[in-house]
Structures are given as C-alpha cells and as structure tokens.
BADREN-503444 format. One record per residue: residue number from 0; residue in one letter; x, z, y of N, C-alpha, C, CB in turn. Coordinates in steps of 0.02 Angstrom, whole numbers. Each point is the difference from the previous one (the first is absolute). Glycine has a CB too. Example, Ala and Ser with C-alpha at 12.3 -4.5 7.8 and 13.67 -1.06 7.14 Angstrom:
BEGIN
+-----+------+--------+--------+--------+--------+--------+--------+--------+--------+--------+--------+--------+--------+
|  nr | rest |   n.c1 |   n.c3 |   n.c2 |  ca.c1 |  ca.c3 |  ca.c2 |   c.c1 |   c.c3 |   c.c2 |  cb.c1 |  cb.c3 |  cb.c2 |
+-----+------+--------+--------+--------+--------+--------+--------+--------+--------+--------+--------+--------+--------+
|   0 |    A |    660 |    390 |   -284 |    -45 |      0 |     59 |     45 |      0 |     60 |    -95 |     62 |    -59 |
|   1 |    S |     77 |    -98 |    112 |     42 |      3 |     59 |    -39 |     37 |     55 |     59 |   -108 |    -32 |
+-----+------+--------+--------+--------+--------+--------+--------+--------+--------+--------+--------+--------+--------+
This chain:
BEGIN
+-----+------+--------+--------+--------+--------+--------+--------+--------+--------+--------+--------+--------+--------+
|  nr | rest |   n.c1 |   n.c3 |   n.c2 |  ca.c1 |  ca.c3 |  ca.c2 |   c.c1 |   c.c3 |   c.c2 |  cb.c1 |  cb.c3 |  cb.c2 |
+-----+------+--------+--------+--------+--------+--------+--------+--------+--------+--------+--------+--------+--------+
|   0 |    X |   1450 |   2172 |   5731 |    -52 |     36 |     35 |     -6 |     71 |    -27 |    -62 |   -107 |     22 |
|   1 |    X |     37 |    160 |      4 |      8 |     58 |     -4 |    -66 |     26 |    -36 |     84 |      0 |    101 |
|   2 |    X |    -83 |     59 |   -133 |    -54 |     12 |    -44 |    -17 |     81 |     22 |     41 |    -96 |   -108 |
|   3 |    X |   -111 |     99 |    112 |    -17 |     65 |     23 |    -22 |     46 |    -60 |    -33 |    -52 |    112 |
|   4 |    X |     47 |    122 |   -136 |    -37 |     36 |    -38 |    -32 |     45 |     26 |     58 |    -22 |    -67 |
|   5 |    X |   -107 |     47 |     26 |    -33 |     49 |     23 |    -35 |     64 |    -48 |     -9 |    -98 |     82 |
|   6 |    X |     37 |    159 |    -78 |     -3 |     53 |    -39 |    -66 |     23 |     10 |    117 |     27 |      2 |
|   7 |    X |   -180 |    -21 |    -15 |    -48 |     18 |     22 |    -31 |     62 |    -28 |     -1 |   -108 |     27 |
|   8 |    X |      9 |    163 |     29 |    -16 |     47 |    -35 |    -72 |     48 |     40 |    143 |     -9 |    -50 |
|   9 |    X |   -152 |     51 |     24 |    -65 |     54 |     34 |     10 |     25 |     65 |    -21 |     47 |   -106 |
|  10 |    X |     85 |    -38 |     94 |      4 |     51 |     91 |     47 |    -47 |     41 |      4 |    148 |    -41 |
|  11 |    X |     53 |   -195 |     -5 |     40 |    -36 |     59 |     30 |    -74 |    -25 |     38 |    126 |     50 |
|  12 |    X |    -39 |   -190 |    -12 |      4 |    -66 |    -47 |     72 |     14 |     19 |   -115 |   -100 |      0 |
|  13 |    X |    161 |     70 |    -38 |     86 |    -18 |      3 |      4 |    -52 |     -5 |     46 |     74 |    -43 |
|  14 |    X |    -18 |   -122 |     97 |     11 |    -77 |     -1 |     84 |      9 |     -2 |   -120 |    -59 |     80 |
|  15 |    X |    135 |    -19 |   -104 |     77 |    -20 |      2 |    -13 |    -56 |     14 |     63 |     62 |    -73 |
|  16 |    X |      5 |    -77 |     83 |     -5 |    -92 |     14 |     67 |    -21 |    -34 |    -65 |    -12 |    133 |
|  17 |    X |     86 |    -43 |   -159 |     48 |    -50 |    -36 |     34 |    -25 |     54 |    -66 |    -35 |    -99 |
|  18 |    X |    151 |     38 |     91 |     38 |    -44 |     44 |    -60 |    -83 |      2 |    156 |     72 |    -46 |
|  19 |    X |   -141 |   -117 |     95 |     -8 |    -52 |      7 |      4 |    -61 |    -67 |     35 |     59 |    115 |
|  20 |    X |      8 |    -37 |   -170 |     27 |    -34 |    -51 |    -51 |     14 |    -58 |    126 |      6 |     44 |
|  21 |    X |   -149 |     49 |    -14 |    -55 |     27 |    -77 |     41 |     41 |    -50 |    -74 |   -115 |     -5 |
|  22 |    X |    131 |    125 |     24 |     42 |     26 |    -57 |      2 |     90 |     -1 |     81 |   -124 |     12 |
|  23 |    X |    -78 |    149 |     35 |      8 |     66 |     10 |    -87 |     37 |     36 |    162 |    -34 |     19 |
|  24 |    X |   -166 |     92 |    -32 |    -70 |     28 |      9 |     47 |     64 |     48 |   -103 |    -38 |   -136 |
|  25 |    X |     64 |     53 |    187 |     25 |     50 |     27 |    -65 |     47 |     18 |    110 |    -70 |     38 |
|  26 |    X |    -97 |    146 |    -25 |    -62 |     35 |     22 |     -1 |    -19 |     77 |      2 |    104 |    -91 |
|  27 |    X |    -68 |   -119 |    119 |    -16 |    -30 |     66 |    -36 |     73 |     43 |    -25 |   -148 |    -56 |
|  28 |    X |    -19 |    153 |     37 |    -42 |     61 |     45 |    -56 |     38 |    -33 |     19 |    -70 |     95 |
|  29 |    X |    -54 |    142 |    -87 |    -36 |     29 |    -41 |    -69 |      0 |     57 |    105 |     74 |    -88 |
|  30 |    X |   -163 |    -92 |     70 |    -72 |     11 |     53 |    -16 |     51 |    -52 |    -54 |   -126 |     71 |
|  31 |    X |     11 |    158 |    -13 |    -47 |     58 |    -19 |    -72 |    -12 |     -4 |     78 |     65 |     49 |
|  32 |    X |    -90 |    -59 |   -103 |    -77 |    -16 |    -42 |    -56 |     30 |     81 |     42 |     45 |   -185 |
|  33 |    X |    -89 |   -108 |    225 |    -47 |      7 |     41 |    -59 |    -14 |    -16 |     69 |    -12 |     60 |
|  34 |    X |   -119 |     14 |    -84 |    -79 |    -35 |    -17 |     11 |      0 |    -46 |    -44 |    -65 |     66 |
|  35 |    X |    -11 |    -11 |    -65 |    -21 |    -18 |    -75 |     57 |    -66 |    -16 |   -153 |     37 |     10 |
|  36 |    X |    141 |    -59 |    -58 |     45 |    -58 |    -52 |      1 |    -75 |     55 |    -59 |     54 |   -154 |
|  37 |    X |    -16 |    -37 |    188 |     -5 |    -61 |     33 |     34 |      1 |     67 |   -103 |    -20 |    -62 |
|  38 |    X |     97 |     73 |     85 |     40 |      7 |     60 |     98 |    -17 |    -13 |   -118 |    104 |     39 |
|  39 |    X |    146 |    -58 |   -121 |     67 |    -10 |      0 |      1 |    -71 |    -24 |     38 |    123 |    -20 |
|  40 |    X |   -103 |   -182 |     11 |     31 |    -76 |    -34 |      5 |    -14 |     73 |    -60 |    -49 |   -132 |
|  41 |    X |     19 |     37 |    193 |     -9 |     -7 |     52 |     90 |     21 |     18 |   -157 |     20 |      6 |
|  42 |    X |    168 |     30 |     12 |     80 |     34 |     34 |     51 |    -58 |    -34 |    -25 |    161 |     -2 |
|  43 |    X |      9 |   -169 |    -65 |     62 |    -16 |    -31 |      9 |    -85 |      3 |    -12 |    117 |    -83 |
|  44 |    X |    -59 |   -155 |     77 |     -2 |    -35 |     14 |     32 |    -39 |     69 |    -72 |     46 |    -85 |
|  45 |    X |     67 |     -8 |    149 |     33 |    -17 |     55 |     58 |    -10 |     -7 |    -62 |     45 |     50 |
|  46 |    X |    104 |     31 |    -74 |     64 |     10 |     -8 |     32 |    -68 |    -52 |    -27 |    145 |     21 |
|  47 |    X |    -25 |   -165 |    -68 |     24 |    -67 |    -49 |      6 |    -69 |     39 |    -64 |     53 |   -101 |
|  48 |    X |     30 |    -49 |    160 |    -11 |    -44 |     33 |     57 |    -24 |     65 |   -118 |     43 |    -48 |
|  49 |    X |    146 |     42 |     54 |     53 |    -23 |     61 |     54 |    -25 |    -40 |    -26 |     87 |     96 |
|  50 |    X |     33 |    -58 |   -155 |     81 |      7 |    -51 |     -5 |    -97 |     -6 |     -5 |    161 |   -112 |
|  51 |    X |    -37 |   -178 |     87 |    -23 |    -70 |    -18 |     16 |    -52 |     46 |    -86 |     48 |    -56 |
|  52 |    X |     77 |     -4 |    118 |     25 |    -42 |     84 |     67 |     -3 |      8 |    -90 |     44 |     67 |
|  53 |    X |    121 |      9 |    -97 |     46 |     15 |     17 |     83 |    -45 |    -11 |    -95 |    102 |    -12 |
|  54 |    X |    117 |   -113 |     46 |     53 |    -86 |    -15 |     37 |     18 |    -98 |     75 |    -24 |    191 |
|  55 |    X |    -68 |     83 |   -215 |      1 |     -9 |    -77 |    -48 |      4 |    -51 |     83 |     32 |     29 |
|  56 |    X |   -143 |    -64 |     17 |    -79 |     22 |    -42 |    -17 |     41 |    -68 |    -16 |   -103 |     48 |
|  57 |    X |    -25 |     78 |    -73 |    -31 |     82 |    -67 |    -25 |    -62 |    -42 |    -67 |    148 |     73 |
|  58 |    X |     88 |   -148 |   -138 |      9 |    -27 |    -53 |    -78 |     14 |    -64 |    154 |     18 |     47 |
|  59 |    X |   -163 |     58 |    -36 |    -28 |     38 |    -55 |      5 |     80 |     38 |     44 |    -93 |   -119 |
|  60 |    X |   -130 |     95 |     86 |     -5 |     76 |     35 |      4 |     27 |    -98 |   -107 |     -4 |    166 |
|  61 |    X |    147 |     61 |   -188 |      1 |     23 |    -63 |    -48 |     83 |     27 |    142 |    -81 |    -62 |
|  62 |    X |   -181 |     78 |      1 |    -32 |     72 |     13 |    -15 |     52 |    -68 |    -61 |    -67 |    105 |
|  63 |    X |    115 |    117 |    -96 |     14 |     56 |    -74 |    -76 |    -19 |    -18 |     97 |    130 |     31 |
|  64 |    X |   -108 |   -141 |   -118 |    -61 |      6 |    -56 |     15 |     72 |    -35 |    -14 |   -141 |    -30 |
|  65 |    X |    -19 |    208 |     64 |     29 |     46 |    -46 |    -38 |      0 |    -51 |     47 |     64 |     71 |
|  66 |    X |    -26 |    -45 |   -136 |    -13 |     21 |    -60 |     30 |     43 |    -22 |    -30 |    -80 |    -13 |
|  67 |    X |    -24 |    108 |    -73 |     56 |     61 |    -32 |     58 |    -46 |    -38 |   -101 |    110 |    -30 |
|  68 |    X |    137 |    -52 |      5 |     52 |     -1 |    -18 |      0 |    -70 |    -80 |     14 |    157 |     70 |
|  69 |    X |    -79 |   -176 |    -90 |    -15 |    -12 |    -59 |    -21 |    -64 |     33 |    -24 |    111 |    -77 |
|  70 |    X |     -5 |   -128 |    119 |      3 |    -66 |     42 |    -72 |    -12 |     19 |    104 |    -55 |    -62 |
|  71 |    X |   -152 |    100 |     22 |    -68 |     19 |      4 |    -32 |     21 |     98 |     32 |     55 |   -159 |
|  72 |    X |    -75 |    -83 |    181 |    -22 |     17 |     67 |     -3 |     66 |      6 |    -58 |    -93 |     12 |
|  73 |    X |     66 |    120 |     41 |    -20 |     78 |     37 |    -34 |    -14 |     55 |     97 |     64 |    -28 |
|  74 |    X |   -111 |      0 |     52 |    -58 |      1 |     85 |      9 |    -29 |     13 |    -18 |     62 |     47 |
|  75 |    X |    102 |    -86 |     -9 |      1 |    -29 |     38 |      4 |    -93 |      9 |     33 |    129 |      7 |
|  76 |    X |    -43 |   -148 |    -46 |     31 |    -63 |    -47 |    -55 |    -38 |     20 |     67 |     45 |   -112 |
|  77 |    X |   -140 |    -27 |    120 |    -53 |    -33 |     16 |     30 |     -5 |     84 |   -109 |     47 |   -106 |
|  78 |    X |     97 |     -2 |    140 |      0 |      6 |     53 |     35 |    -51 |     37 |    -20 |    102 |    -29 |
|  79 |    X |    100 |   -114 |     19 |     36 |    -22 |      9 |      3 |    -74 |     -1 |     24 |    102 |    -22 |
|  80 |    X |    -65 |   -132 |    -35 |    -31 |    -83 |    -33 |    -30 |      2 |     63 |    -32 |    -15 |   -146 |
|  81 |    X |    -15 |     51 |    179 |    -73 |    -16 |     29 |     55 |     12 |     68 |   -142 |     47 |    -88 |
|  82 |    X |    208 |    -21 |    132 |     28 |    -19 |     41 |     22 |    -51 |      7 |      6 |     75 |      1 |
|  83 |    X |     10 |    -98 |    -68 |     52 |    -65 |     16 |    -55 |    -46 |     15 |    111 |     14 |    -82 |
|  84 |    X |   -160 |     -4 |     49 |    -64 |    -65 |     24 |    -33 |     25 |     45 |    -27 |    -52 |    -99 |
|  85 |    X |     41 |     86 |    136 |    -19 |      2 |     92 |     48 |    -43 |     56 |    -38 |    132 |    -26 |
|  86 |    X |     96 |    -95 |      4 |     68 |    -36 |     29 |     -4 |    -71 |    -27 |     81 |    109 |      0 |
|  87 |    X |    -75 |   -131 |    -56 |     -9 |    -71 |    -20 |    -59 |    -47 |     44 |     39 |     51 |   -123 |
|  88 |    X |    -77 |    -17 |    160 |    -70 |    -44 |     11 |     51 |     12 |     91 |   -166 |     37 |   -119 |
|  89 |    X |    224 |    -12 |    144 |    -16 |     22 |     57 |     65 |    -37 |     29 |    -77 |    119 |    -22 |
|  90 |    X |    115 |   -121 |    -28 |     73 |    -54 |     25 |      2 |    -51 |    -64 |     95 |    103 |     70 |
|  91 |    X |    -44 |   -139 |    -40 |      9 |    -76 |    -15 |     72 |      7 |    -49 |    -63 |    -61 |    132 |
|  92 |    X |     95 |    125 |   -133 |     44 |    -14 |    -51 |    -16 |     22 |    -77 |     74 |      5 |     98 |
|  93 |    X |    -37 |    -35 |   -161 |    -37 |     29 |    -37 |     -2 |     66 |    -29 |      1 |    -96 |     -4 |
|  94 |    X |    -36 |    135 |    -11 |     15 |     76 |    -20 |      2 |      7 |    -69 |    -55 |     44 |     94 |
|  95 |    X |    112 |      1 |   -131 |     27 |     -6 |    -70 |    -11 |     63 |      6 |     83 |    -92 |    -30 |
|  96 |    X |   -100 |    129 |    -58 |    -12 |     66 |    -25 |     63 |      7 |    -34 |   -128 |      4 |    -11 |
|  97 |    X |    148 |     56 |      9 |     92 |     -3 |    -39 |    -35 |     71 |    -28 |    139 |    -65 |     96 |
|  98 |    X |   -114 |     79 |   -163 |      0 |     69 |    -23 |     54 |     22 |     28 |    -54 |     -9 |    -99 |
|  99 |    X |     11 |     92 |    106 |     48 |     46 |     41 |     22 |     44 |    -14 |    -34 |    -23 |     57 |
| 100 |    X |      3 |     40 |   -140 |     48 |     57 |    -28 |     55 |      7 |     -2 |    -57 |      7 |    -45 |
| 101 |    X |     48 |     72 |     34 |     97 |     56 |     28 |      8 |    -34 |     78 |    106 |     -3 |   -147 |
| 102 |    X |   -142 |    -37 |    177 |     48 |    -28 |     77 |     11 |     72 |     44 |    -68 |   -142 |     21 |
| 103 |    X |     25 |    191 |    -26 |     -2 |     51 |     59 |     84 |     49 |    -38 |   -187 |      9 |     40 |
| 104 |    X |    177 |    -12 |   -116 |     63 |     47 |    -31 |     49 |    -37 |     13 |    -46 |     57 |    -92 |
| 105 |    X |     60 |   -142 |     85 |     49 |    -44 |     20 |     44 |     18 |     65 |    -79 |    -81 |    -55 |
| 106 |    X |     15 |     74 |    116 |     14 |     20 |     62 |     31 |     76 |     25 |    -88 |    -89 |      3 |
| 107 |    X |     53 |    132 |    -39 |     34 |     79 |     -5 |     65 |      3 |    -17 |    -96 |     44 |    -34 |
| 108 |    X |     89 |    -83 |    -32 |     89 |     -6 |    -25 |     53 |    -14 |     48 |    -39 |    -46 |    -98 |
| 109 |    X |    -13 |     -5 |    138 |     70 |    -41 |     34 |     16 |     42 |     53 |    -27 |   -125 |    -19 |
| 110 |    X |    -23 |    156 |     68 |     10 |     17 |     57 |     36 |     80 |    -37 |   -112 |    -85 |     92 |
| 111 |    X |    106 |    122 |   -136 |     37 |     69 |      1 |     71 |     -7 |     10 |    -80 |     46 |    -76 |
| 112 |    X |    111 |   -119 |     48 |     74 |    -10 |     16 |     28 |     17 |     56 |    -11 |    -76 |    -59 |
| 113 |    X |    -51 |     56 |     96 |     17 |    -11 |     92 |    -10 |     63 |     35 |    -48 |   -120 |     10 |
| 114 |    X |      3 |    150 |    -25 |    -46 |     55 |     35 |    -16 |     50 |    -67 |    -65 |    -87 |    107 |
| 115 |    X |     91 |    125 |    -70 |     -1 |     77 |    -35 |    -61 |     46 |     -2 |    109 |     -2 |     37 |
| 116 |    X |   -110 |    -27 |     30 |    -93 |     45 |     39 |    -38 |     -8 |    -30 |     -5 |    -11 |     98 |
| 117 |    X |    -49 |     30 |   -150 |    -44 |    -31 |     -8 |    -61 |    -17 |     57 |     48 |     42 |   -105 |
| 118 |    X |    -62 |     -8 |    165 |    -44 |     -9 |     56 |      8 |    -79 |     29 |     12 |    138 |     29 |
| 119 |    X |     54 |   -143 |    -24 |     22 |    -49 |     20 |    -36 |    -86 |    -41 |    112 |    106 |     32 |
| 120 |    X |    -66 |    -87 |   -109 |    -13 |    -35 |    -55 |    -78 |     -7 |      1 |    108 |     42 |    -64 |
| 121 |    X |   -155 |      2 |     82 |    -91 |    -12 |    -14 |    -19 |    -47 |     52 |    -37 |    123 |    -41 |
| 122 |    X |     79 |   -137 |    104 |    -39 |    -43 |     51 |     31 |    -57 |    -22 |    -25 |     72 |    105 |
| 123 |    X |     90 |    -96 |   -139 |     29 |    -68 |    -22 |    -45 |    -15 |    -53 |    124 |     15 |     27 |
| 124 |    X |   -159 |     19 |    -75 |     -5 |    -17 |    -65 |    -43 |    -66 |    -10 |     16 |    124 |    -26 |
| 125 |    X |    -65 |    -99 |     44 |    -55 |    -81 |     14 |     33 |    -56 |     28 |    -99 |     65 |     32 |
| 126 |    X |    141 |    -83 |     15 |     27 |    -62 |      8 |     54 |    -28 |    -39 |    -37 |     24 |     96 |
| 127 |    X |     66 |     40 |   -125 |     52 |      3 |    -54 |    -47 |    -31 |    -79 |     79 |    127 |     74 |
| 128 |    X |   -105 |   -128 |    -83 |    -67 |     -4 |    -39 |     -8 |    -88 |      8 |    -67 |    142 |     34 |
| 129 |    X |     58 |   -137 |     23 |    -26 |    -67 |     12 |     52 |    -59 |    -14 |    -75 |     57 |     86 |
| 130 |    X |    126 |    -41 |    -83 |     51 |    -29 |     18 |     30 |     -8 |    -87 |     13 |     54 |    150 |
| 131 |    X |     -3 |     -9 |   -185 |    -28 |      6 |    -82 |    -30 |    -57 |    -29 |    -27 |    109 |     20 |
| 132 |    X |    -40 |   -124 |      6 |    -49 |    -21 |    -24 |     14 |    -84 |     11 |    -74 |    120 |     21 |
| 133 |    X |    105 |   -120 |     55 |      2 |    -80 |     14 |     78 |    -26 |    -30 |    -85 |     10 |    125 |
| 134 |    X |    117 |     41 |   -117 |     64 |    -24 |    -48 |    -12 |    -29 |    -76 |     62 |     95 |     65 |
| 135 |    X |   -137 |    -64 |   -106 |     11 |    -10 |    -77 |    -51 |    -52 |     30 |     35 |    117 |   -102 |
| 136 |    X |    -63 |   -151 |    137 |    -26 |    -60 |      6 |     41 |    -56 |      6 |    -81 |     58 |     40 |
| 137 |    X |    142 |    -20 |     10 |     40 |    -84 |     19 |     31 |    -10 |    -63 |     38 |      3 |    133 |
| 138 |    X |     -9 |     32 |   -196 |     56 |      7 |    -23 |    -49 |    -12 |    -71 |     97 |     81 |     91 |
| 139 |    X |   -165 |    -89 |    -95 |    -36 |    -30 |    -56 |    -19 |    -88 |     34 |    -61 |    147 |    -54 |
| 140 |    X |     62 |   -140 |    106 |    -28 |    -82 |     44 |     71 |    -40 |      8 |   -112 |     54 |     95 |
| 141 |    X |    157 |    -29 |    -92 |     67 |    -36 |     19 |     10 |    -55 |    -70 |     65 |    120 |     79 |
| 142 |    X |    -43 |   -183 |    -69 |      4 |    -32 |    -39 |     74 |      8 |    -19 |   -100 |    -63 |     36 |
| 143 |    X |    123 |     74 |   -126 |     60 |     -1 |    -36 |     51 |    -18 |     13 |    -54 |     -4 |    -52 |
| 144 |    X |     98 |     -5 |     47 |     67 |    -59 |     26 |    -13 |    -64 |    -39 |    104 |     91 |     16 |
| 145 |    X |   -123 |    -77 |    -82 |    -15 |    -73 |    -34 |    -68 |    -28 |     36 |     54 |     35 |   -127 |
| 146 |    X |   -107 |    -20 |    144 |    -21 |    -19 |     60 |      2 |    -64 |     81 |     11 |    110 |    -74 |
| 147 |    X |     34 |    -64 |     62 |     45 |    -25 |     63 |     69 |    -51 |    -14 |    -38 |    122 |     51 |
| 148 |    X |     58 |   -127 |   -104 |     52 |    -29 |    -11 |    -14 |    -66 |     37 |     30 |     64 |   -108 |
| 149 |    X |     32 |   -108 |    134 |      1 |    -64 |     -2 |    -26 |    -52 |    -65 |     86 |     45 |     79 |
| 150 |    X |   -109 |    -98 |    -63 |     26 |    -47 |    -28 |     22 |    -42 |    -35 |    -14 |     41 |     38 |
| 151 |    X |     36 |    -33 |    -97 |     63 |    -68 |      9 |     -3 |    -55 |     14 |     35 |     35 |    -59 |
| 152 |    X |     17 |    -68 |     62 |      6 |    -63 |     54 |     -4 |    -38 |    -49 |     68 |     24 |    101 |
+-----+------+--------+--------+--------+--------+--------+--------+--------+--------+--------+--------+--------+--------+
C-alpha cells in the first residue's frame, strides 16, 4: 500500500506519494497555502480519502516534524503537532510525524542536478521536500532483511 507525505509549510504544502510497495517516495504535487489550518485539514483530508479509495489504497499519511538543527522545537513544530491532530480526528488512516530536518536542502540538492533554473527549482522544492521526508520514513519503517528472512525448515 502506498504512503502519503506531507511537507507542511506557511505559504505552500508539498505532498508525494510511495510506489504501491512502500519502497520508493516520489514528489506528487505542491498546493498553495488557502485559510486557516482547518480549512487545509478539511482539503487534505478529502484528497486522503480518494487516494485510500483508490484500487492501491494509502497505508500512512507521514507529515515533516520541523525542528532546529539540535533537535530542540521551533515556531513551527507546535503548529504542525496541532495539524496532524486535526487531520488525525478527520481520516481513518493513521498519521505519522517524521523529522524533517535538511529535507528542503536534501530536496534542493537533488533537484540542482536536474534543473539549473533556479525559478524553476523554487516551484519543485516543496514536493521535492516532501518526497525527502516520506522516503526517510519508509527506509526507517521498512523491516531489515534479517527481519524478513525465512525460516528454517
């Protein structure tokens, strides 16, 4: 089943979504910050709701925990707790907090390979971000190979 992230930021959220396998995180789409918190749990909530319908359904909604660099809360760190427990009260899948530090420098890194522009590079960055964020979730949630091993008979 497929896993949704979500970069949540002041002016624009960056979602991705996970191949079907859970293994790979890809950048999905960037929304532009409308209202209040309750209106974007409301939007996002729907959007969690069709993905969930959807014949490779939604596994886990992951949502960036920013912090500083030292692991200590910033502004935004409250804010973000008090989204996920809007969205948590509003869909039925469960919603996970992933730290999100460096994800926006992660995502810059990656996309300058590609894109030279930076104009270009500023409208990818947030889903690029997002996509960051749900990758270091699957790849801390993925179970080991010893894990997984067989057996013996």
């Amino acid at each position: 089943m497929r896993a949704l992230g979500i970069d949540y930021g002041e002016r624009r959220i960056g979602l991705a979504l996970s191949d079907p396998s859970g293994t790979l995180a890809r950048p999905w789409r960037t929304l532009a910050r409308a209202g209040h918190d309750d209106k974007l749990a409301k939007d996002l909530a729907d959007q969690i709701a069709a993905l969930a319908a959807e014949a490779d359904g939604l596994a886990v909604v992951v949502i960036g925990l920013p912090r500083r660099l030292d692991g200590t809360p910033n502004d935004l760190t409250v804010r973000v707790q008090a989204f996920a427990e809007r969205l948590r009260a509003r869909v039925a899948v469960p919603v996970a907090l992933q730290d999100e530090r460096l994800s926006s420098a992660e995502a810059e890194s990656r996309l300058a390979r590609r894109e030279r522009d930076w104009r270009k590079r500023k409208a990818l960055i947030d889903a690029a971000a997002a996509a960051v964020i749900l990758q270091d979730y699957l790849d801390q949630t993925r179970p080991s190979p010893a894990d997984v091993a067989e057996p013996e008979a």
